[in-house]
N, C-alpha and C positions, 0 to 999 in steps of 0.2 A: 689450299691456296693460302699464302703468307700474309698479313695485317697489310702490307703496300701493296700488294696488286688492291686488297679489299679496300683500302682506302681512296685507290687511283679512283674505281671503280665507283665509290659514294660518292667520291669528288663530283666527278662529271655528271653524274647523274643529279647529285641538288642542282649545280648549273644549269643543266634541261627541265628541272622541275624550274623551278625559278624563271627561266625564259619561257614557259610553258604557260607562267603565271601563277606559281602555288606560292604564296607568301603566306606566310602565318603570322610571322611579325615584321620580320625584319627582315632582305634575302639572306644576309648576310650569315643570319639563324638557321635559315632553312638549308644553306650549304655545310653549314658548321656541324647543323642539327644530322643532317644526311651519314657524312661524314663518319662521325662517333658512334651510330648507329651501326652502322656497317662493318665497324670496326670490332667495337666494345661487343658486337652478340659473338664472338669467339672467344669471352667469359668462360661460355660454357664448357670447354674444352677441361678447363681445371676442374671443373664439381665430374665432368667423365674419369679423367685421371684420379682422381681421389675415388671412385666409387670402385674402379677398377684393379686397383694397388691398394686399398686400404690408407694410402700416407699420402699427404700434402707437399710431395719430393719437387714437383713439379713446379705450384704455386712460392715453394721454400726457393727454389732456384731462381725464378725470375722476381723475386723481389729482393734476392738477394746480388743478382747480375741483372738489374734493370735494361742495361746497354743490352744484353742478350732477345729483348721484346723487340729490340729493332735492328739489331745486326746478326743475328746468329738465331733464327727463330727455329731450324733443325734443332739443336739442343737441350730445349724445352722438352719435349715428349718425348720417349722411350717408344717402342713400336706397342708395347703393350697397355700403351698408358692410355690409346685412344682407337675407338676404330670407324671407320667412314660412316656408317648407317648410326652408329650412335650420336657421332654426329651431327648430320643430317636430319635424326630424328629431334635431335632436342630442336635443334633449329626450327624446326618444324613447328614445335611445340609452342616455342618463343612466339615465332609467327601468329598463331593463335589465340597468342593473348595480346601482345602488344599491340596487334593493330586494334582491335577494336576499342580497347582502351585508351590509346591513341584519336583514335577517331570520336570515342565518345568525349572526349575532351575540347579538342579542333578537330574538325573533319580534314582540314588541311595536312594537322600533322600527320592522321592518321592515312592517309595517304600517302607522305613522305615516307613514314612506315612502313608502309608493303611493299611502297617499288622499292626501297633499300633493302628491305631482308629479302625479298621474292629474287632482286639483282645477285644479294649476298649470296644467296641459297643455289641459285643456277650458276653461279659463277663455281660454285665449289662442287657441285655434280658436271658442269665439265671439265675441269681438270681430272676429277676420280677417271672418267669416259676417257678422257685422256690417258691416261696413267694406267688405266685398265689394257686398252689397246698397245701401252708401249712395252707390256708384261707379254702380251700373246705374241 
């Protein structure tokens, strides 16, 4: 799934957090906060690409065609540059640490935390579900 569905996705969801009544400071934070969250843990995509290539081709190209993070985000990875479960898996990983962290911080944020990467996380094993299915 591309950085805009995942941001549609935080989007709405700080809004339901927020109408829900999770403020941590500001809602305005807590939507913004949601947001970046959702977005930014597809970071990890580049430390996968680099461990699996050896080279920074990937993170060299998008800083070097920043426009390509949001119009052209196919171009970015090479098929060998990333693969679903490693993905998935760090994700996971992330998960594990930042909410609690999160949480032992505000427990608000740390809440914002989970339902965004737990959203982030199922959003991107149903598309795989998806994409698996349009394969058979």
């Amino acid at each position: 799934m591309y950085s805009k569905a995942h941001g549609a996705i935080s989007l709405a969801l700080g809004v339901a957090l927020v109408a829900a009544g999770v403020t941590v400071v500001h809602p305005v934070f807590v939507v913004g906060y949601a947001t970046a969250v959702g977005v930014l843990v597809d970071l990890d995509h580049f430390l996968w690409a680099r461990y699996n290539t050896g080279d920074w081709r990937a993170l060299r190209y998008v800083l070097a065609n920043p426009l390509a993070a949001f119009t052209d985000q196919r171009s970015i990875f090479r098929e060998r540059d990333l693969q679903r479960l490693e993905r998935l898996l760090s994700h996971v990983a992330i998960v594990g640490i930042a909410v609690p962290l999160t949480w032992w911080v505000e427990p608000d944020l740390g809440l914002v935390t989970g339902a965004t990467l737990y959203a982030h996380v199922l959003a991107d094993l149903i598309e795989d579900v998806r994409d698996l299915r349009a394969v058979r």
